[in-house]
N, C-alpha and C positions, 0 to 999 in steps of 0.2 A: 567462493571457495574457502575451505578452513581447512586443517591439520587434522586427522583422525590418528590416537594411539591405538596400536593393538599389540599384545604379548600372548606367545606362544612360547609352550612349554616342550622341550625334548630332550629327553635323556636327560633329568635331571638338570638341567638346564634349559633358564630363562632369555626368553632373545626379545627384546624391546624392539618396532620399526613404527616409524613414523608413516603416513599415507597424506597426499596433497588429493581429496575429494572436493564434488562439489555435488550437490541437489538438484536432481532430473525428475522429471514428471512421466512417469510411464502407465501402461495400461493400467497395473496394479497396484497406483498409489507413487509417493514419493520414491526416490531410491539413490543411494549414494553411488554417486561414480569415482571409481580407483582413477587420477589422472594419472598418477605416477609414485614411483615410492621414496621418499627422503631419509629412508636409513635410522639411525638411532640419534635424534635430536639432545640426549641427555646434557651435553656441555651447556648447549643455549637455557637459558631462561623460559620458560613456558608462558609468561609473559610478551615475549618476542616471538612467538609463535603464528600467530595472528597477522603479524606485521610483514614477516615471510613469506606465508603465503597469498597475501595482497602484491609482493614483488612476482614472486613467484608467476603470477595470475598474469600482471601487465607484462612480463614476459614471455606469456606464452598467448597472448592477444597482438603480440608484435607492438607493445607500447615501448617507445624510445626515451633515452631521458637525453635530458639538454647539455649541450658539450659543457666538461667541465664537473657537474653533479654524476655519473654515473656512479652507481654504488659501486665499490670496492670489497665490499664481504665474498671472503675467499670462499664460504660454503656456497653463498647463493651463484656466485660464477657456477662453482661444478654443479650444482644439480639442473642450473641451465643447459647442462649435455645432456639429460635425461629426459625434458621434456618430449612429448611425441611429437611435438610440432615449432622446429627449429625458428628462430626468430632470423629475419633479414639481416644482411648486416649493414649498416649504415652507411646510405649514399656518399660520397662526397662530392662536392659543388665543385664545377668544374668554371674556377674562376675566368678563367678565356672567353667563353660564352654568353658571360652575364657584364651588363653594363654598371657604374659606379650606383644609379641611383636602386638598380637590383637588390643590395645588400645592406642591412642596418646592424648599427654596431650597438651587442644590450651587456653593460654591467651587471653580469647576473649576481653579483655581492651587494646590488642596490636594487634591487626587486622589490617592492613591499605590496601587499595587498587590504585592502580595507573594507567593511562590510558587507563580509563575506556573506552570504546568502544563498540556499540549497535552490533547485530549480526544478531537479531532474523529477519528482513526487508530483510538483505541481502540473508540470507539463501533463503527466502522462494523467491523470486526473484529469483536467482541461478536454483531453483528445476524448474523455471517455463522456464528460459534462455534453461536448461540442456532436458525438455521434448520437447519444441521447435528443437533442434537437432541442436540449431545456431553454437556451436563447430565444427560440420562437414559441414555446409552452406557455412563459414565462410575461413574452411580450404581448401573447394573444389576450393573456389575461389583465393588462393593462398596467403591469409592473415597466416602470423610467428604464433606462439604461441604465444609470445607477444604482438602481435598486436589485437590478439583474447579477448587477457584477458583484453586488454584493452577498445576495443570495448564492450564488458560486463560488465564492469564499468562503462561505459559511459552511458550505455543503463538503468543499475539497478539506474543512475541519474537521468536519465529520468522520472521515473516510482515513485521515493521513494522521491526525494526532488529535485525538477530539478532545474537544476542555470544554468548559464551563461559559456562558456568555461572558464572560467579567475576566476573564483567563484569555479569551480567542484575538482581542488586537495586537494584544503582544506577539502572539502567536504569527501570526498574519505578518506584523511586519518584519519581523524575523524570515521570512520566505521571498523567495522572488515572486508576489504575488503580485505587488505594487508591478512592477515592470511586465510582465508576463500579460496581465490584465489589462493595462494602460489605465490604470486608478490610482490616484493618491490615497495611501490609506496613514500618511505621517499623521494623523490629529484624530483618526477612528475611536472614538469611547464605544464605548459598550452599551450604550443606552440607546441607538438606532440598528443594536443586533437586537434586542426583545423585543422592539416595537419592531422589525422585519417581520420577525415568527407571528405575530398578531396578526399583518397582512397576510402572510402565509397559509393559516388556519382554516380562514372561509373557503378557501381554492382548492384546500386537499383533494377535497371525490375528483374537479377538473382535472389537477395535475396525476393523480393517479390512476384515473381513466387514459390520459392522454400519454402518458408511459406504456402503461399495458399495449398501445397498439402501437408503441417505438419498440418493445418487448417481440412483440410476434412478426415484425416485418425483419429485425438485427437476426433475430436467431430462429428463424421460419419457423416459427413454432405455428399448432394449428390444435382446436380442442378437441382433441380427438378420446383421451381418457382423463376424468377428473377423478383426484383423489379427495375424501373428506376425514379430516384428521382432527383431535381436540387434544387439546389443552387445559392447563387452569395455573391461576397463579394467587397469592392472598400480600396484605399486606398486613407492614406490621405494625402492632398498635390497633384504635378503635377506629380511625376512619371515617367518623360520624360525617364530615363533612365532603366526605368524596360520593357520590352516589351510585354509580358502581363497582362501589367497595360492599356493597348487601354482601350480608354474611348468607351463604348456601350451601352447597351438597356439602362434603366433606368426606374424602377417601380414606385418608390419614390421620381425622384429628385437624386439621386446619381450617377453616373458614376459606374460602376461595372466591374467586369469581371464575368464569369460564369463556376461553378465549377458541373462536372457529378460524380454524385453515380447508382453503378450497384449493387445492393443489392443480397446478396445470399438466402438462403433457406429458407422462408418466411418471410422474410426480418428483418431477427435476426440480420445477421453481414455482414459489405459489404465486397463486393469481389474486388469490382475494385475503384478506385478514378482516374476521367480524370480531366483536366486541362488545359481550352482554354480561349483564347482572345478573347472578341468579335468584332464586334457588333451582337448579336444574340437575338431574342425574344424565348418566348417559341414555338412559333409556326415551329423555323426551327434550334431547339438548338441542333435535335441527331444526333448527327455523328458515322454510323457504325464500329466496332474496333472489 
Protein backbone atom coordinates (compact mmCIF):
# COMPACT_ATOMS: atom_id res chain seq x y z
CA UNK A 1 0.00 0.00 0.00
CA UNK A 2 1.35 3.81 -0.53
CA UNK A 3 -0.29 7.36 -0.33
CA UNK A 4 -1.58 8.65 -3.62
CA UNK A 5 -1.89 12.77 -3.96
CA UNK A 6 -4.63 14.01 -6.07
CA UNK A 7 -5.98 17.84 -6.58
CA UNK A 8 -8.96 18.90 -7.89
CA UNK A 9 -9.86 22.16 -8.89
CA UNK A 10 -13.53 24.08 -8.31
CA UNK A 11 -14.63 27.29 -8.28
CA UNK A 12 -11.45 28.73 -8.32
CA UNK A 13 -10.39 26.85 -5.66
CA UNK A 14 -7.80 24.12 -5.05
CA UNK A 15 -8.78 21.07 -2.68
CA UNK A 16 -5.61 18.94 -1.94
CA UNK A 17 -6.79 14.90 -0.67
CA UNK A 18 -4.73 12.27 0.16
CA UNK A 19 -5.88 8.37 -0.94
CA UNK A 20 -4.38 5.17 1.03
CA UNK A 21 -4.17 2.75 -2.50
CA UNK A 22 -2.82 -0.37 -3.08
CA UNK A 23 -1.99 -2.49 -6.53
CA UNK A 24 -4.52 -5.17 -7.85
CA UNK A 25 -4.00 -7.30 -10.69
CA UNK A 26 -7.15 -7.30 -12.86
CA UNK A 27 -8.34 -8.48 -16.23
CA UNK A 28 -6.87 -5.37 -17.90
CA UNK A 29 -3.53 -4.90 -16.46
CA UNK A 30 -2.41 -3.51 -12.99
CA UNK A 31 -4.95 -0.94 -11.24
CA UNK A 32 -4.91 1.12 -8.07
CA UNK A 33 -7.38 0.37 -5.48
CA UNK A 34 -9.01 3.49 -3.44
CA UNK A 35 -8.84 1.76 0.20
CA UNK A 36 -9.95 4.76 1.69
CA UNK A 37 -9.41 8.53 1.87
CA UNK A 38 -6.97 10.36 4.36
CA UNK A 39 -7.83 13.96 3.81
CA UNK A 40 -5.33 16.73 3.28
CA UNK A 41 -1.88 15.24 4.73
CA UNK A 42 -0.19 18.92 4.22
CA UNK A 43 0.90 19.43 8.10
CA UNK A 44 2.83 15.88 7.89
CA UNK A 45 6.03 15.70 6.24
CA UNK A 46 5.92 13.75 2.88
CA UNK A 47 8.68 12.04 4.14
CA UNK A 48 6.30 10.31 6.72
CA UNK A 49 4.03 9.38 4.34
CA UNK A 50 5.30 6.05 3.45
CA UNK A 51 5.54 5.15 7.04
CA UNK A 52 1.67 5.95 7.52
CA UNK A 53 0.51 3.99 5.31
CA UNK A 54 2.65 0.71 6.48
CA UNK A 55 0.59 1.69 9.95
CA UNK A 56 -2.22 2.22 8.27
CA UNK A 57 -1.91 -1.27 6.35
CA UNK A 58 -1.10 -3.54 9.78
CA UNK A 59 -4.12 -1.93 10.89
CA UNK A 60 -6.39 -2.87 8.68
CA UNK A 61 -4.68 -6.54 8.36
CA UNK A 62 -5.65 -6.68 12.17
CA UNK A 63 -1.93 -6.57 13.06
CA UNK A 64 -1.67 -5.66 17.03
CA UNK A 65 1.19 -3.97 18.59
CA UNK A 66 2.74 -5.11 21.94
CA UNK A 67 1.34 -3.70 25.31
CA UNK A 68 3.04 -0.63 26.07
CA UNK A 69 4.45 0.40 22.22
CA UNK A 70 1.03 1.25 20.64
CA UNK A 71 1.36 4.24 18.54
CA UNK A 72 -0.08 7.40 19.95
CA UNK A 73 -0.32 9.65 16.71
CA UNK A 74 -3.63 11.34 17.17
CA UNK A 75 -4.07 11.38 13.09
CA UNK A 76 -3.47 7.67 12.75
CA UNK A 77 -6.13 6.76 15.68
CA UNK A 78 -8.76 8.72 13.62
CA UNK A 79 -8.30 7.59 10.21
CA UNK A 80 -8.41 4.05 11.92
CA UNK A 81 -12.43 4.89 12.10
CA UNK A 82 -12.31 5.10 8.30
CA UNK A 83 -10.86 2.10 7.45
CA UNK A 84 -13.54 -0.37 5.80
CA UNK A 85 -12.52 -3.11 7.70
CA UNK A 86 -12.54 -2.32 11.66
CA UNK A 87 -9.83 -3.96 13.53
CA UNK A 88 -10.63 -6.48 16.70
CA UNK A 89 -10.11 -4.98 19.73
CA UNK A 90 -7.73 -6.71 22.00
CA UNK A 91 -8.45 -9.67 23.95
CA UNK A 92 -7.69 -9.63 27.46
CA UNK A 93 -6.30 -12.63 29.39
CA UNK A 94 -8.39 -13.78 31.72
CA UNK A 95 -5.88 -14.37 34.52
CA UNK A 96 -8.32 -16.93 36.59
CA UNK A 97 -7.99 -19.48 33.94
CA UNK A 98 -4.36 -19.53 33.08
CA UNK A 99 -1.75 -21.22 35.57
CA UNK A 100 1.68 -19.41 36.91
CA UNK A 101 3.82 -21.34 34.39
CA UNK A 102 1.05 -19.89 31.36
CA UNK A 103 2.51 -16.49 31.53
CA UNK A 104 6.14 -14.89 30.96
CA UNK A 105 7.11 -11.75 32.02
CA UNK A 106 9.26 -9.69 28.76
CA UNK A 107 11.24 -6.22 29.39
CA UNK A 108 10.05 -4.84 26.26
CA UNK A 109 12.82 -1.67 26.97
CA UNK A 110 15.38 -4.67 26.73
CA UNK A 111 14.50 -6.30 23.62
CA UNK A 112 17.39 -6.25 21.24
CA UNK A 113 17.79 -8.04 17.90
CA UNK A 114 20.92 -9.21 16.09
CA UNK A 115 21.48 -10.30 12.55
CA UNK A 116 18.75 -9.53 11.14
CA UNK A 117 18.31 -11.31 8.01
CA UNK A 118 15.25 -11.03 5.29
CA UNK A 119 13.56 -14.68 4.64
CA UNK A 120 10.19 -13.94 3.22
CA UNK A 121 12.01 -13.53 -0.98
CA UNK A 122 13.94 -16.54 -0.34
CA UNK A 123 11.30 -18.72 0.88
CA UNK A 124 8.91 -17.93 -1.71
CA UNK A 125 11.74 -18.58 -4.53
CA UNK A 126 12.57 -21.97 -2.80
CA UNK A 127 8.65 -23.02 -3.12
CA UNK A 128 8.91 -21.99 -6.77
CA UNK A 129 12.87 -23.73 -7.11
CA UNK A 130 11.07 -27.03 -5.05
CA UNK A 131 7.64 -27.19 -7.64
CA UNK A 132 10.22 -26.88 -10.58
CA UNK A 133 11.44 -30.43 -9.25
CA UNK A 134 15.25 -28.89 -9.98
CA UNK A 135 16.42 -30.99 -6.57
CA UNK A 136 15.76 -34.17 -8.73
CA UNK A 137 17.02 -32.38 -12.40
CA UNK A 138 19.78 -31.44 -10.72
CA UNK A 139 20.48 -34.88 -8.83
CA UNK A 140 19.81 -36.98 -11.88
CA UNK A 141 22.52 -35.25 -13.45
CA UNK A 142 25.06 -36.31 -10.89
CA UNK A 143 25.34 -32.90 -9.15
CA UNK A 144 26.52 -33.64 -4.56
CA UNK A 145 23.82 -32.25 -2.39
CA UNK A 146 26.07 -29.47 -2.12
CA UNK A 147 26.47 -28.59 -5.14
CA UNK A 148 22.61 -28.52 -5.48
CA UNK A 149 22.13 -26.24 -2.69
CA UNK A 150 24.41 -24.20 -4.12
CA UNK A 151 23.19 -24.02 -7.63
CA UNK A 152 19.82 -22.77 -5.85
CA UNK A 153 21.48 -20.11 -4.24
CA UNK A 154 22.85 -19.00 -7.04
CA UNK A 155 19.75 -19.14 -9.14
CA UNK A 156 17.33 -17.51 -6.11
CA UNK A 157 20.47 -14.61 -6.97
CA UNK A 158 19.52 -14.48 -10.01
CA UNK A 159 15.83 -13.85 -9.60
CA UNK A 160 15.73 -11.73 -6.20
CA UNK A 161 18.86 -9.31 -6.40
CA UNK A 162 21.22 -10.57 -9.10
CA UNK A 163 25.10 -9.45 -8.81
CA UNK A 164 28.15 -10.45 -10.21
CA UNK A 165 29.88 -13.94 -9.10
CA UNK A 166 32.45 -11.97 -6.73
CA UNK A 167 29.45 -9.67 -5.39
CA UNK A 168 26.91 -12.92 -4.68
CA UNK A 169 28.45 -14.45 -0.95
CA UNK A 170 27.94 -11.42 0.42
CA UNK A 171 24.81 -11.28 -0.93
CA UNK A 172 23.95 -14.90 0.21
CA UNK A 173 24.97 -14.44 3.60
CA UNK A 174 23.11 -11.30 4.15
CA UNK A 175 19.83 -13.56 3.62
CA UNK A 176 18.29 -16.35 5.41
CA UNK A 177 19.60 -18.62 3.08
CA UNK A 178 22.22 -20.36 5.25
CA UNK A 179 19.15 -21.46 7.57
CA UNK A 180 16.44 -21.89 5.13
CA UNK A 181 18.70 -24.26 3.09
CA UNK A 182 20.52 -26.16 6.03
CA UNK A 183 24.07 -24.91 4.47
CA UNK A 184 26.80 -23.17 5.83
CA UNK A 185 27.75 -20.55 3.54
CA UNK A 186 29.94 -18.32 6.61
CA UNK A 187 33.36 -19.02 4.48
CA UNK A 188 31.53 -19.18 0.64
CA UNK A 189 34.39 -17.27 -1.83
CA UNK A 190 33.39 -16.80 -5.01
CA UNK A 191 35.72 -19.13 -6.78
CA UNK A 192 33.35 -22.48 -6.40
CA UNK A 193 30.53 -20.01 -7.85
CA UNK A 194 32.48 -19.89 -11.56
CA UNK A 195 33.68 -23.26 -11.20
CA UNK A 196 29.59 -24.17 -10.53
CA UNK A 197 28.63 -22.53 -13.98
CA UNK A 198 31.47 -24.63 -15.74
CA UNK A 199 29.68 -27.80 -14.33
CA UNK A 200 26.55 -26.32 -15.18
CA UNK A 201 27.27 -25.53 -18.98
CA UNK A 202 27.61 -29.15 -20.44
CA UNK A 203 23.90 -29.94 -18.81
CA UNK A 204 22.13 -27.02 -20.40
CA UNK A 205 20.17 -28.96 -23.45
CA UNK A 206 19.36 -31.80 -20.14
CA UNK A 207 18.32 -29.29 -17.71
CA UNK A 208 16.33 -27.27 -20.34
CA UNK A 209 14.69 -30.25 -21.83
CA UNK A 210 13.78 -31.45 -18.56
CA UNK A 211 12.05 -27.97 -17.46
CA UNK A 212 10.19 -27.75 -20.64
CA UNK A 213 8.27 -31.08 -19.50
CA UNK A 214 7.97 -29.43 -15.64
CA UNK A 215 6.55 -26.34 -17.92
CA UNK A 216 3.59 -28.29 -19.62
CA UNK A 217 2.61 -30.61 -16.78
CA UNK A 218 2.53 -26.95 -13.90
CA UNK A 219 0.65 -25.00 -16.54
CA UNK A 220 -1.18 -27.82 -18.84
CA UNK A 221 0.21 -26.44 -21.55
CA UNK A 222 -0.03 -28.62 -24.89
CA UNK A 223 1.57 -27.61 -28.47
CA UNK A 224 -1.16 -26.93 -30.12
CA UNK A 225 0.02 -23.24 -31.93
CA UNK A 226 3.75 -22.49 -32.33
CA UNK A 227 4.66 -19.07 -32.89
CA UNK A 228 8.21 -18.07 -34.89
CA UNK A 229 9.59 -14.72 -33.94
CA UNK A 230 13.33 -13.04 -34.68
CA UNK A 231 15.33 -11.17 -33.29
CA UNK A 232 18.98 -9.74 -33.42
CA UNK A 233 21.28 -8.17 -31.31
CA UNK A 234 25.28 -6.64 -32.21
CA UNK A 235 28.10 -6.04 -30.00
CA UNK A 236 30.06 -3.48 -29.26
CA UNK A 237 33.59 -3.11 -30.45
CA UNK A 238 35.30 -5.71 -33.09
CA UNK A 239 34.61 -8.88 -31.43
CA UNK A 240 37.19 -10.83 -33.40
CA UNK A 241 37.44 -13.34 -30.69
CA UNK A 242 33.92 -14.18 -30.13
CA UNK A 243 32.60 -16.24 -33.11
CA UNK A 244 29.20 -15.55 -33.14
CA UNK A 245 29.94 -12.12 -33.13
CA UNK A 246 30.16 -12.51 -37.50
CA UNK A 247 29.33 -9.42 -38.70
CA UNK A 248 25.87 -10.02 -41.01
CA UNK A 249 22.64 -8.51 -42.20
CA UNK A 250 22.11 -5.21 -41.06
CA UNK A 251 18.71 -3.36 -40.86
CA UNK A 252 19.97 -0.07 -39.35
CA UNK A 253 23.45 0.27 -39.79
CA UNK A 254 24.53 -2.16 -37.18
CA UNK A 255 26.43 -5.43 -37.70
CA UNK A 256 24.36 -8.08 -35.77
CA UNK A 257 24.05 -11.53 -35.18
CA UNK A 258 20.54 -13.14 -35.24
CA UNK A 259 18.76 -14.64 -32.45
CA UNK A 260 15.32 -17.41 -33.07
CA UNK A 261 12.24 -17.74 -30.67
CA UNK A 262 10.00 -20.72 -31.14
CA UNK A 263 7.07 -19.55 -29.01
CA UNK A 264 4.71 -22.14 -27.23
CA UNK A 265 1.01 -22.13 -26.74
CA UNK A 266 -0.40 -19.12 -28.28
CA UNK A 267 2.57 -17.58 -27.85
CA UNK A 268 2.44 -16.99 -23.93
CA UNK A 269 5.85 -18.50 -23.13
CA UNK A 270 8.66 -19.51 -25.40
CA UNK A 271 9.65 -23.00 -25.72
CA UNK A 272 12.91 -22.83 -27.66
CA UNK A 273 15.66 -19.97 -27.93
CA UNK A 274 18.35 -20.78 -31.04
CA UNK A 275 21.30 -18.87 -31.50
CA UNK A 276 23.20 -18.21 -34.83
CA UNK A 277 25.87 -16.23 -36.61
CA UNK A 278 25.06 -14.70 -39.54
CA UNK A 279 25.04 -13.49 -42.35
CA UNK A 280 21.28 -14.06 -42.58
CA UNK A 281 18.21 -11.76 -43.86
CA UNK A 282 14.82 -12.38 -43.01
CA UNK A 283 14.10 -13.97 -46.10
CA UNK A 284 16.48 -17.23 -45.38
CA UNK A 285 16.95 -16.90 -41.34
CA UNK A 286 14.87 -20.64 -40.55
CA UNK A 287 16.72 -23.21 -39.88
CA UNK A 288 14.84 -26.46 -39.38
CA UNK A 289 15.73 -28.13 -35.59
Amino acid sequence: MYIRKTVRRYKDKTYVNFLLVESVLTDKGPRQKVICSLGDLSPRPPEQWLALARKLQDALTGQLSLPGMADEDPELQQLRHVLPVQTAPPVDVDTATTTPGDLVSVRIDRVTHERHRPAGHIHVGLQFWKRLGLDDIFKSLGFSSWLVSLTCAMTLNRLIHPAAEYAMPDWIRSTAMADILGVDFSRLPDDPLYRNLDRLHPHRAAIESALAEREQSLFNLGNTILLYDLTSTYFEGKATLIPKAKRGYSRDGCDRRLMYYLWGPGGRIPAILFNHRGPNDDRTDYQPH
